[in-house]
C-alpha positions as CSV (number, residue, x, y, z in Angstrom):
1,X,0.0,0.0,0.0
2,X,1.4,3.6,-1.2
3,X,1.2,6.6,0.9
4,X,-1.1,9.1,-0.6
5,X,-0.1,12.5,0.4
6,X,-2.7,14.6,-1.1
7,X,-5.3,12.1,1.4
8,X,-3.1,13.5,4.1
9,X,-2.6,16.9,3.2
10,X,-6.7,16.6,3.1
11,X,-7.2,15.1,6.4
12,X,-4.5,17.2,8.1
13,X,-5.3,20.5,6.6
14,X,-6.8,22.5,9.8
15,X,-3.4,21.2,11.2
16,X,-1.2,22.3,8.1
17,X,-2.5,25.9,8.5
18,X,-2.5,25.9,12.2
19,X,1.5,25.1,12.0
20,X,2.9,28.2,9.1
21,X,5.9,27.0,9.4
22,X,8.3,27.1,6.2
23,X,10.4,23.5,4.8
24,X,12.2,24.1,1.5
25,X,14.3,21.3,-0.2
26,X,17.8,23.0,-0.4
27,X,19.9,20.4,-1.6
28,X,19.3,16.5,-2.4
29,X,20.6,13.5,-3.9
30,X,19.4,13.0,-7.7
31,X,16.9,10.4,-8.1
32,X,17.1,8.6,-4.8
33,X,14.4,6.0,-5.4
34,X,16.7,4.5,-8.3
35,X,19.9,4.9,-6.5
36,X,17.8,2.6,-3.4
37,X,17.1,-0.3,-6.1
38,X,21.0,0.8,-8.1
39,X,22.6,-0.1,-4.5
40,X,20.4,-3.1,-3.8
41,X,21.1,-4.9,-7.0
42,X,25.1,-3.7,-7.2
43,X,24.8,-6.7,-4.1
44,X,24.4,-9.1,-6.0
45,X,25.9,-8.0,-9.5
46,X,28.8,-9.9,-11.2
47,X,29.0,-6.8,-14.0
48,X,30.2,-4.1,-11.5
49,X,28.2,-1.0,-10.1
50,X,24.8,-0.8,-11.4
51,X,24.1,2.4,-11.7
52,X,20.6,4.6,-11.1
53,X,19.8,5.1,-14.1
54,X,20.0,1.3,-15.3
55,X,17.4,0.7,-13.2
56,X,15.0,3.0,-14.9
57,X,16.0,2.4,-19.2
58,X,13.7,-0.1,-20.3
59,X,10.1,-1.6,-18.8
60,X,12.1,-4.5,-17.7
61,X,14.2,-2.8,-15.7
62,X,12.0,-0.7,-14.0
63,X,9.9,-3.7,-13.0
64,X,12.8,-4.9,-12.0
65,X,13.3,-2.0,-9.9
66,X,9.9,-2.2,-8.4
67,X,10.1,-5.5,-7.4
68,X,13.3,-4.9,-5.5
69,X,12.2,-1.7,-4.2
70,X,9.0,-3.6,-2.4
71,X,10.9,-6.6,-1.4
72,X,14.0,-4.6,0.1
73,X,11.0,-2.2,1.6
74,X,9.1,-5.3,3.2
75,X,11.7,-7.6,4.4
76,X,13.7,-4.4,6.3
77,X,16.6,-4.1,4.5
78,X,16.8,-0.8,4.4
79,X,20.6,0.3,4.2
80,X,19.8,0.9,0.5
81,X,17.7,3.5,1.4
82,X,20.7,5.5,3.6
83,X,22.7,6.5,0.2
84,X,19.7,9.5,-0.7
85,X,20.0,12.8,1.5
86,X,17.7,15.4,1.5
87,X,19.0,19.0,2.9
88,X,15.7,21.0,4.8
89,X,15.9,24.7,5.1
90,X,13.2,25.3,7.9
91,X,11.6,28.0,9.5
92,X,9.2,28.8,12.0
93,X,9.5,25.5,13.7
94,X,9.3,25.6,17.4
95,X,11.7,24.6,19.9
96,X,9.8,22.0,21.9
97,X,9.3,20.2,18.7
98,X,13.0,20.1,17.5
99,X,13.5,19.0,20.8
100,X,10.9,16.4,20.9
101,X,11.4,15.1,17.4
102,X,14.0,16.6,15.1
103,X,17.1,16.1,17.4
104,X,15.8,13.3,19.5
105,X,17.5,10.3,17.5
106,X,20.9,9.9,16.3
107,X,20.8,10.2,12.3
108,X,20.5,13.7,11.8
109,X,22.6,17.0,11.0
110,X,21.1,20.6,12.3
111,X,22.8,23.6,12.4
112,X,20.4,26.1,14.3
113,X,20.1,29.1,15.4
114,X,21.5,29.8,18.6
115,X,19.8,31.4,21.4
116,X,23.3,32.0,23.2
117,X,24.4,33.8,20.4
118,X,21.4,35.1,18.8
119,X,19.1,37.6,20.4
120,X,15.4,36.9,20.2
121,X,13.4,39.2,18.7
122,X,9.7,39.7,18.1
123,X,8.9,39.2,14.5
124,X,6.5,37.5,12.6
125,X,5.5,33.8,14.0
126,X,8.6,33.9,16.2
127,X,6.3,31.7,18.8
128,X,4.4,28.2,17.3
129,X,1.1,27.5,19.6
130,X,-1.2,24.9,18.8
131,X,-4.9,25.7,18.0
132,X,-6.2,25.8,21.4
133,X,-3.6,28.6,22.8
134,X,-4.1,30.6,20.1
135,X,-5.9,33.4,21.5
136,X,-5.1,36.9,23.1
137,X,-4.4,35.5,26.9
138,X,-1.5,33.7,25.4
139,X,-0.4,36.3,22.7
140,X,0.0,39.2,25.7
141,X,1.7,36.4,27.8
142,X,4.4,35.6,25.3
143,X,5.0,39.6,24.6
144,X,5.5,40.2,28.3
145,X,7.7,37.2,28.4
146,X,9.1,39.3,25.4
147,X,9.7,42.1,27.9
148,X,11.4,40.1,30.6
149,X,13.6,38.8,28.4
150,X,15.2,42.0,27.6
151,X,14.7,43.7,31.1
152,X,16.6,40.9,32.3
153,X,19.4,41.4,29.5
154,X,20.0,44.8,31.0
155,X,20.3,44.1,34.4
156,X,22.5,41.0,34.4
157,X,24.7,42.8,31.9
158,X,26.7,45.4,34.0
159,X,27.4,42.4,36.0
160,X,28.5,40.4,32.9
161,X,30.6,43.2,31.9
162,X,32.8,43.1,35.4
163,X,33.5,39.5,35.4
164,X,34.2,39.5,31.7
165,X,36.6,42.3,32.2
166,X,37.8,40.9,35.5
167,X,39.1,37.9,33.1
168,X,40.0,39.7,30.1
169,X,42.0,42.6,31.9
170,X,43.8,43.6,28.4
171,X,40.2,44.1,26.8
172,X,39.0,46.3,29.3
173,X,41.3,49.4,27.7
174,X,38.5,49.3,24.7
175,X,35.4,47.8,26.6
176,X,33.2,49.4,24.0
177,X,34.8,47.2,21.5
178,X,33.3,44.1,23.2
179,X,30.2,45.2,24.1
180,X,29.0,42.1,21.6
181,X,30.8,40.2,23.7
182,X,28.7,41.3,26.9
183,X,25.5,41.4,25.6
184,X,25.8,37.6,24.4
185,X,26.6,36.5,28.4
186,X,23.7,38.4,29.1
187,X,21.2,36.6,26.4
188,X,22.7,33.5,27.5
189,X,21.0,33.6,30.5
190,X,18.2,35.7,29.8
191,X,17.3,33.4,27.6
192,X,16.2,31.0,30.3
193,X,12.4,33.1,30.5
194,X,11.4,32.4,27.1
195,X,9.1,29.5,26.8
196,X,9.9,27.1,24.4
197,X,7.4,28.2,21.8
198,X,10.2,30.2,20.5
199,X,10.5,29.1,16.9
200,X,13.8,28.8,15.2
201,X,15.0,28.5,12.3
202,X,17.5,25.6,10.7
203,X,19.3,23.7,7.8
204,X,17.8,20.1,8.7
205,X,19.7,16.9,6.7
206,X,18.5,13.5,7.0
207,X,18.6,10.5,4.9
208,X,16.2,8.5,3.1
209,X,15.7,6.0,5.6
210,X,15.1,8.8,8.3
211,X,12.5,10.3,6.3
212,X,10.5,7.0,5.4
213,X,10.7,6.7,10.2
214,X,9.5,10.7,10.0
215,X,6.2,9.2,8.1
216,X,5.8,6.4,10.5
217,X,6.1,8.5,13.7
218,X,4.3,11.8,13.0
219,X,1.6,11.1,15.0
220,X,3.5,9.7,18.3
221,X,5.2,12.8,19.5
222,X,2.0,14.9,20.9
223,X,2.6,17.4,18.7
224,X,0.2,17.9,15.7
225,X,3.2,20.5,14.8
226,X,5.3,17.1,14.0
227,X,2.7,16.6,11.6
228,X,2.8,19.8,9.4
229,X,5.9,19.4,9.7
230,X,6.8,16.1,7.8
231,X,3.7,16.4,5.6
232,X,5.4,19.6,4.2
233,X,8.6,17.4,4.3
234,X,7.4,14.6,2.0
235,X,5.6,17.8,-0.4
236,X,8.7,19.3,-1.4
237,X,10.9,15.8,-1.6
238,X,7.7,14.4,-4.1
239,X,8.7,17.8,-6.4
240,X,12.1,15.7,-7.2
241,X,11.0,12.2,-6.5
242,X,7.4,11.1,-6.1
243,X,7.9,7.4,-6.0
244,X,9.9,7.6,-3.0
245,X,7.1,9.2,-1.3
246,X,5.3,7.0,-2.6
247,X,6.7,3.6,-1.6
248,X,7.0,5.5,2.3
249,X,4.1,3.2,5.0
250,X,1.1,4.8,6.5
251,X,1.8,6.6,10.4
252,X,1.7,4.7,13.5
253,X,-1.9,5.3,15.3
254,X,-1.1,7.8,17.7
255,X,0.1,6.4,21.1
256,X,-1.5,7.9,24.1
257,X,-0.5,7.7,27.3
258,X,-1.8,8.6,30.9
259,X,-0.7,11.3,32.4
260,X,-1.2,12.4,35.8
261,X,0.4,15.9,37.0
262,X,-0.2,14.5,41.0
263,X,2.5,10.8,39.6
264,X,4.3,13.4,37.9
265,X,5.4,15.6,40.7
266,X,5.9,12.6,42.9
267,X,8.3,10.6,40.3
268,X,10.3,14.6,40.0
269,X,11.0,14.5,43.8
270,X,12.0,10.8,44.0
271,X,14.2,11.5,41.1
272,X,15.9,14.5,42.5
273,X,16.2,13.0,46.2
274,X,18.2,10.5,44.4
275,X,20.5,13.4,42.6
276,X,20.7,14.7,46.2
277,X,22.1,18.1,45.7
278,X,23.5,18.1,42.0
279,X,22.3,17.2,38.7
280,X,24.5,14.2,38.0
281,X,24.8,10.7,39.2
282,X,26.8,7.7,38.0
283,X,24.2,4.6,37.8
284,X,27.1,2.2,36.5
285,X,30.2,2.2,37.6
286,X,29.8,-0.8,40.2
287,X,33.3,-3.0,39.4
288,X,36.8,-1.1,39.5
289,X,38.2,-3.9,37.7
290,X,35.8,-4.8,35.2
291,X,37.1,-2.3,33.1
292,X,40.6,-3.5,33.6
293,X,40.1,-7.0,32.4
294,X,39.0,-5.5,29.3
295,X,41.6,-2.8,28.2
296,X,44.5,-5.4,28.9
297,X,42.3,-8.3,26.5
298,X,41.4,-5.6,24.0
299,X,45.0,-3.9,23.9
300,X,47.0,-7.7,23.7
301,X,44.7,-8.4,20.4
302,X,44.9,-5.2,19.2
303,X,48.6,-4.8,19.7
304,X,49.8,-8.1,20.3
305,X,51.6,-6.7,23.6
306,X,50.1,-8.5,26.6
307,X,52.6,-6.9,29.0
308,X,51.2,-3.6,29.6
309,X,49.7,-2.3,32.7
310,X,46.0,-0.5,32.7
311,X,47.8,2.7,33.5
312,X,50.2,2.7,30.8
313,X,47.1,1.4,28.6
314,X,45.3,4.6,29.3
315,X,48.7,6.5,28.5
316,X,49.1,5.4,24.7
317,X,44.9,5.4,24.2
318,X,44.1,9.1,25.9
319,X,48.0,11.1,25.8
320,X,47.9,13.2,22.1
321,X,51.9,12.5,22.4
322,X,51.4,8.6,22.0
323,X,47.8,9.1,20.0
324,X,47.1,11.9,17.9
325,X,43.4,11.0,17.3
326,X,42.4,12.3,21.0
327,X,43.0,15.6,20.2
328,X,42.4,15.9,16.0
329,X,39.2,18.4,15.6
330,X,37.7,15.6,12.9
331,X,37.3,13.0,15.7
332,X,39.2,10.6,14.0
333,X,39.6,8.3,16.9
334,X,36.4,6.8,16.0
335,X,38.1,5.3,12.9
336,X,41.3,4.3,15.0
337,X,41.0,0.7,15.6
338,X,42.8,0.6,18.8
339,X,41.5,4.3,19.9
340,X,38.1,2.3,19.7
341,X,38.8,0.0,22.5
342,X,37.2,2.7,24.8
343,X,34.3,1.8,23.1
344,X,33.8,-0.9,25.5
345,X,33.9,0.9,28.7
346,X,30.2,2.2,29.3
347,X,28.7,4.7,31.6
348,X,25.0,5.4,32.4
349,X,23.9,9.2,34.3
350,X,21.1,10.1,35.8
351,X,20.6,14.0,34.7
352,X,18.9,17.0,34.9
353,X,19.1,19.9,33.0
354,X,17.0,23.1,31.6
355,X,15.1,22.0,28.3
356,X,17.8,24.8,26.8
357,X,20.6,22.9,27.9
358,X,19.2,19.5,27.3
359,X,18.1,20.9,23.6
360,X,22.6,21.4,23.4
361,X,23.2,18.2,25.8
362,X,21.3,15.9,23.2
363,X,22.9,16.9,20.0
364,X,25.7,14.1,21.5
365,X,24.2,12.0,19.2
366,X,26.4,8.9,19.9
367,X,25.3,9.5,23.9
368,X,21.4,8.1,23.6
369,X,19.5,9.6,26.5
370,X,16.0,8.2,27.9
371,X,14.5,11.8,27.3
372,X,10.8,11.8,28.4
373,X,7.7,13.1,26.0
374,X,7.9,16.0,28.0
375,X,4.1,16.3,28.9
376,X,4.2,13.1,30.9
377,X,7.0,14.9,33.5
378,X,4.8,17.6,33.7
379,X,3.6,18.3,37.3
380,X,2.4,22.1,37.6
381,X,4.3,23.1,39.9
382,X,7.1,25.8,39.6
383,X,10.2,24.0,38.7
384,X,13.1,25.5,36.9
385,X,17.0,26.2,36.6
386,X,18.4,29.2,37.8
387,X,21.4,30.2,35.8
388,X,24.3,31.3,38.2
389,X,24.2,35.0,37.5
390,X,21.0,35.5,37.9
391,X,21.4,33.4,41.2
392,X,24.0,35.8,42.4
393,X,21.9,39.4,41.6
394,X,19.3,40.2,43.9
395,X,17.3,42.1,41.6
396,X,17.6,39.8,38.4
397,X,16.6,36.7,40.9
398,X,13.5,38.6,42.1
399,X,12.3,39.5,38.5
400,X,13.2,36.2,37.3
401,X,11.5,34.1,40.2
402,X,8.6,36.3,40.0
403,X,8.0,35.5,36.6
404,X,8.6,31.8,36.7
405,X,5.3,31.6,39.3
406,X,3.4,33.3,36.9
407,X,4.3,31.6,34.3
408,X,3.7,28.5,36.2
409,X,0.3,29.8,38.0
410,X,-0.5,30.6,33.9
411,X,-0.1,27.1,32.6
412,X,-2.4,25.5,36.1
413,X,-4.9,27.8,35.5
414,X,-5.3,26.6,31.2
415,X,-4.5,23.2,33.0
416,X,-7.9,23.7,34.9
417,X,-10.1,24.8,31.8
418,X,-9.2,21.4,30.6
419,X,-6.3,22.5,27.7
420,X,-4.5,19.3,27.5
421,X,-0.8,18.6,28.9
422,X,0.4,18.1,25.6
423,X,-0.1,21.9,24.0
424,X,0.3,23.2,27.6
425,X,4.2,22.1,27.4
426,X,4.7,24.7,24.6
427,X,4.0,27.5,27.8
428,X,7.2,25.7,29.2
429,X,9.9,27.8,30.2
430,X,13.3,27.0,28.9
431,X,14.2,26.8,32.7
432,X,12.1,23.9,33.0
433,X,14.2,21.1,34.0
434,X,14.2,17.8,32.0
435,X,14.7,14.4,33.8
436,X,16.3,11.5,32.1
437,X,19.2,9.2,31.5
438,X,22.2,9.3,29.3
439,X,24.7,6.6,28.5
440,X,27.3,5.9,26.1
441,X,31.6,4.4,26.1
442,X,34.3,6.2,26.9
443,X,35.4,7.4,23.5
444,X,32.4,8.8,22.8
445,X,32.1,10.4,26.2
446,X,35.5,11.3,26.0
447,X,34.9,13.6,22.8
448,X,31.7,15.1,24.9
449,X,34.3,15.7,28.3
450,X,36.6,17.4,25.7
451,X,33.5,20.2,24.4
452,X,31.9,21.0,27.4
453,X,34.7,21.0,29.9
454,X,35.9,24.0,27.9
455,X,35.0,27.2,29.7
456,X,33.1,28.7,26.5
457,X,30.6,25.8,26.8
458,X,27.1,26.5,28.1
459,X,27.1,26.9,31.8
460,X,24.6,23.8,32.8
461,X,26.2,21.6,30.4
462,X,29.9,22.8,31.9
463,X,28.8,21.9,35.5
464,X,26.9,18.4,34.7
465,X,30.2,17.5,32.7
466,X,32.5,18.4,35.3
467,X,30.6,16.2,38.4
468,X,30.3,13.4,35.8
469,X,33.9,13.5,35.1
470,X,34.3,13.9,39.3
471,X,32.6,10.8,39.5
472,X,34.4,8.4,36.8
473,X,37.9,10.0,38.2
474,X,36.7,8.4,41.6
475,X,36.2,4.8,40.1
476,X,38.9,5.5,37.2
477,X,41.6,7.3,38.7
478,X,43.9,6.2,35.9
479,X,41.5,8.4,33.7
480,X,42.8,12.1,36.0
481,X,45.8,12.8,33.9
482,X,44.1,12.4,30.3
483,X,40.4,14.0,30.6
484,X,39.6,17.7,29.9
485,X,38.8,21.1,27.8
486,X,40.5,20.6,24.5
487,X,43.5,23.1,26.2
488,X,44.5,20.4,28.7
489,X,44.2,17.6,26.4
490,X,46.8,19.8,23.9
491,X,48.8,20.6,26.7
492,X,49.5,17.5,27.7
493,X,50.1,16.4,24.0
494,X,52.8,19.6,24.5
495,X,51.0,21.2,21.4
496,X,50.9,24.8,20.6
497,X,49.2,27.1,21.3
498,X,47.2,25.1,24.1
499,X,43.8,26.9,23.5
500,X,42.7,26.2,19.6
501,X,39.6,28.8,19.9
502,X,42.0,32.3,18.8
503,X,40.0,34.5,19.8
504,X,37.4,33.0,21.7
505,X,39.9,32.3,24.7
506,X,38.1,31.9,27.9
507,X,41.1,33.9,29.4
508,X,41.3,31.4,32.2
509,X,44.7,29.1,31.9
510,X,42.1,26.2,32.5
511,X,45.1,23.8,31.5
512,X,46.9,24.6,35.2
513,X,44.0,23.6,37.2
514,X,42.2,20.5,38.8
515,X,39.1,19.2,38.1
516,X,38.2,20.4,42.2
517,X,39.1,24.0,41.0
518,X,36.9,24.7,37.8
519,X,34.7,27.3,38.4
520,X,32.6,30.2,36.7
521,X,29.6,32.3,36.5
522,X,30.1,33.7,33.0
């Protein structure tokens, strides 16, 4: 059975206009249902490549084609389908949905705006509301939200200004000349207010394969949104290709599932009693010598030397002087076949994080994290992050809590007139904290320690990266000398300069210190 998109289009159309958001096709593989059925009979072909367009030159060969599309399509062998990308310009798209759905599987590529970087400003359909929030209440409500935004932007920013030029003493001779600089710390936390609504806009590439699971899971994130948005999706890929769409199964039946706001602010407090105080904790590392036993096996077959302790093991895999791969900017480790032994050292956390760190924290694709659909965590109460700064200035705090009550008193009072969870999480603050597990190996954790221990890396992300590495130098101590922000990996490596970010130096000498020392509010 073929997917008819116009049927969809039909039935969906209330939810197409409710959702203006913009897809174009920006770049593409040529003829990718050809190249699926091209790659599947090159398999099994004595003559060489077949190429795409054999498939299609004669009646024969394209019900040749056919038949080996279906077949490939039915029996799940779908790595034929991975060869085809499809390059998304989209806009208007909000972030709880690229959160809940674009960038919450591993076989993607985004590059996004950045609210760090990017100030927020109130243009056309810079908020995405479903249907039933569409009305004035909620308009005024996102314009003041608007408003705090930007008073809080000018409060924290003489603060920002001191520390910055506290650090950068040399910069503070021409401060106007970094008054970019400034206002950027300033959004960065600011940012936390605005709910997450807030569209964005984004170059979006997936393969073929990714696009036929888009069709199949529409209708299981919550969202109608997630439905405009692949229907529009599949309209502009069937300009260049319409048998792929074609070929592509109907949805799932949407999944529903109960949610209770009184379960979900119990299962929020057991999960934070057993965070106790921070926002990381190890649920895996039970056996100091497990991961012995398997460095010293890996490394003999690897190396064929069977004579090397676990220490001097961790020297050649993590020191750049003995392995370059650990600190080359492509990541190449991952195609090192003895740098991949740390593939086999695992680590699960229990984490919490603001949905605007979380929406940074996830794009660690090869780090899968249990993240939650976000309604069923809801509980109504206030419950957010407070980003240092703000913590540490009396007035910004006071605006900012304020607001968070409301914000929260807002969403229990639409709650009440029966709006469900699901459209209610688009009132969400990007404060509000999400709950959920992450685990992954130590080479791909390793790249992750390297990013965000850097002291230019979002401030939650920073913290949670330094307890989690706390907490594997307590099981791993071999592991202190080799782990940290690409500065201390390079110094250690004795390569120049130590910092590879030119300008963008932190201005701190992070290299000199201990894990025990890092600190920062900016």
């Amino acid at each position: 059975m073929t997917l008819d998109l116009s049927a969809y289009e039909k039935k969906y159309k209330v939810t197409l206009e409710t959702y203006p958001l913009e897809v174009k096709l920006l770049g593409y593989i040529k003829n990718p249902y050809d190249l699926a059925a091209a790659s599947a009979r090159t398999c099994y072909s004595s003559k060489g490549i077949i190429l795409p367009e054999d498939v299609s030159k004669s009646e024969k060969s394209r019900e040749l084609r056919d038949k080996i599309s279906k077949s490939t399509l039915k029996a799940g062998h779908m790595t034929t389908r991975q060869h085809a990308h499809f390059v998304f310009g989209i806009k208007g798209i909000s972030r709880n949905l690229i959160w809940q759905f674009l960038h919450s599987h591993p076989y993607y590529n985004s590059e996004q705006v950045s609210q760090r970087y990017v100030s927020i400003k109130q243009e056309a359909d810079w908020f995405s509301l479903p249907k039933s929030l569409k009305i004035k209440e909620i308009f005024d409500w996102h314009e003041k939200t608007h408003n705090i935004y930007k008073d809080l932007i000018k409060i924290i920013k003489p603060a920002a200004a001191d520390i910055y030029f506290s650090i950068h003493k040399l910069k503070s001779r021409n401060r106007d000349k970094y008054e970019g600089e400034i206002e950027k710390k300033a959004m960065e936390a600011a940012r936390y207010v605005m709910p997450i609504s807030t569209t964005a806009y984004l170059y979006h590439t997936v393969n073929a394969l990714t696009l036929h699971r888009y069709v199949k899971m529409m209708t299981q994130t919550s969202h109608d949104e997630s439905i405009a948005l692949v229907l529009k999706m599949l309209r502009e890929v069937k300009k260049i290709d319409p048998m792929l769409v074609e070929e592509m199964a109907d949805p799932m039946p949407p999944k529903v599932y109960p949610a209770s706001v009184e379960n979900a602010f119990i299962a929020n407090q057991e999960f934070d009693f057993k965070l106790a105080k921070g926002n990381v904790a190890s649920l895996s590392l039970k056996n100091e010598t497990q991961y012995e036993s398997i460095l010293q096996l890996g490394y003999s077959l690897l190396t064929g030397n069977n004579k090397v302790s676990t220490s001097e093991i961790f020297k050649h895999l993590l020191n750049g002087r003995f392995n370059l791969n650990v600190t080359d900017v492509l990541y190449t480790a991952t195609l090192d076949p003895v740098s991949r032994l740390l593939n086999h050292i695992h680590f699960t956390f229990q984490k919490k994080l603001s949905h605007t760190a979380d929406s940074q924290e996830q794009r660690h694709r090869t780090l899968p994290g249990s993240r939650p659909l976000l309604y069923l965590q809801m509980s109504l109460k206030p419950d957010y992050i407070v980003p240092q700064i703000i913590k540490e200035n009396i007035k910004a705090r006071a605006l900012y809590e304020g607001f968070m009550h409301e914000n929260f008193h807002l969403i229990e009072k639409l709650y009440e007139k029966e709006i469900p969870l699901p459209e209610l999480t688009y009132l969400l603050p990007n404060a509000y904290p999400v709950r959920f597990l992450e685990s992954g190996d130590l080479l791909n954790f390793l790249h992750k320690w390297k990013a965000r221990l850097c002291y230019n890396a979002q401030e939650e992300i920073f913290y949670s990266t330094v307890d989690e590495v706390k907490q594997v130098f307590k099981q791993m101590p071999d592991l202190i000398d080799y782990i940290g922000p690409p500065c201390f990996m390079r110094d250690k490596a004795e390569q120049k300069p130590r910092c590879p970010e030119g300008d963008r130096f932190c201005g701190t000498k992070v290299w000199r210190l201990n894990i025990k020392d890092y600190e920062r509010i900016i």
